[in-house]
C-alpha positions in Angstrom: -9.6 22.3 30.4 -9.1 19.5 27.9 -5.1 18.4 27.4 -5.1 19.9 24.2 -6.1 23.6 25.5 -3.3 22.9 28.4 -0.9 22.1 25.9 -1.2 24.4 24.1 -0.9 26.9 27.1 2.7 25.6 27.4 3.9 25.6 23.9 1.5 27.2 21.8 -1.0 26.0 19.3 0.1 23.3 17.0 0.9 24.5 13.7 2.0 22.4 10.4 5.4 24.1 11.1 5.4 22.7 14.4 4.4 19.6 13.3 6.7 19.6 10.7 9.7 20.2 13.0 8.7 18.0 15.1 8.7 15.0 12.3 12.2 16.2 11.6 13.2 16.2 14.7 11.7 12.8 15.8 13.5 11.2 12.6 16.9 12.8 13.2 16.3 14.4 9.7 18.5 17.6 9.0 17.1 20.3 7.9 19.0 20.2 4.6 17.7 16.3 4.0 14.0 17.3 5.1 14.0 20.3 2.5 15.0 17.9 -0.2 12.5 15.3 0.7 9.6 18.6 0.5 11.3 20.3 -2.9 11.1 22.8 -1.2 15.2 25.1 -0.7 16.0 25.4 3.2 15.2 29.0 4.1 11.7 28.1 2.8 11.5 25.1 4.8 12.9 27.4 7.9 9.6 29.7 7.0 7.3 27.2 7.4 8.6 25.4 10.8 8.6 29.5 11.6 5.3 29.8 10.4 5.9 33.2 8.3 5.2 31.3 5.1 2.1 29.4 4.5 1.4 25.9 2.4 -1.6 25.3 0.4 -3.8 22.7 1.9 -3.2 20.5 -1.5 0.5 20.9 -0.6 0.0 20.3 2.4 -2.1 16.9 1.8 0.2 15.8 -0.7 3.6 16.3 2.1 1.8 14.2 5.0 1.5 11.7 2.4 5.4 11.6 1.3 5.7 11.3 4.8 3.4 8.8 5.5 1.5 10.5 8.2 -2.6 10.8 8.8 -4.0 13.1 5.9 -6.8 14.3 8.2 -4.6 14.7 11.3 -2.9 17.8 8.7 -5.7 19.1 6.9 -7.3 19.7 10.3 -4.4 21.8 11.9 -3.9 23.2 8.4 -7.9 24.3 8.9 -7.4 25.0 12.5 -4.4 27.6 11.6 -6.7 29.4 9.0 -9.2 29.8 11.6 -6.7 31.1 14.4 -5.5 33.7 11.4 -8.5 35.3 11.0 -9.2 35.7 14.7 -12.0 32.9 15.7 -11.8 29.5 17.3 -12.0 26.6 15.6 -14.3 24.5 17.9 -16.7 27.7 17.7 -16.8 27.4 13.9 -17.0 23.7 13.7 -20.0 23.2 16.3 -22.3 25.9 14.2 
């Protein structure tokens, strides 16, 4: 098993939410200040980390880049979390 697949065993897959939280939590960033940084209102911001509300991938392009992180590292968890959705694996999908 790769350390990705054994991670994810622990916590779970790694969502935009997650990594979302995760920023926030790494930068000591409320949630209040984090929502107004996304112009996006708290409970929606709560949705996302939840993951019961969804981004567009333009949104969420143009977030990673407000917070200076890798583009591609989000679009491909952003792709990776369609995938999951509709029931097949992502490294199925990309090797065809």
């Amino acid at each position: 098993r790769s350390p990705k697949n054994i991670i994810e065993s622990i916590i779970g897959p790694v969502t935009i939410g997650s990594m979302l939280k995760g920023y926030r939590t790494t930068h000591e960033i409320s949630i209040e200040d984090m929502s107004h940084k996304m112009k996006v209102s708290k409970e929606e911001l709560h949705k996302i980390e939840a993951g019961t509300e969804q981004l567009p991938l333009k949104d969420v392009i143009h977030l990673s880049e407000k917070l200076d992180e890798p583009k591609h590292v989000y679009a491909r968890v952003w792709c990776e979390e369609q995938v999951r959705r509709v029931g097949l694996d992502f490294d199925d999908v990309v090797r065809v």
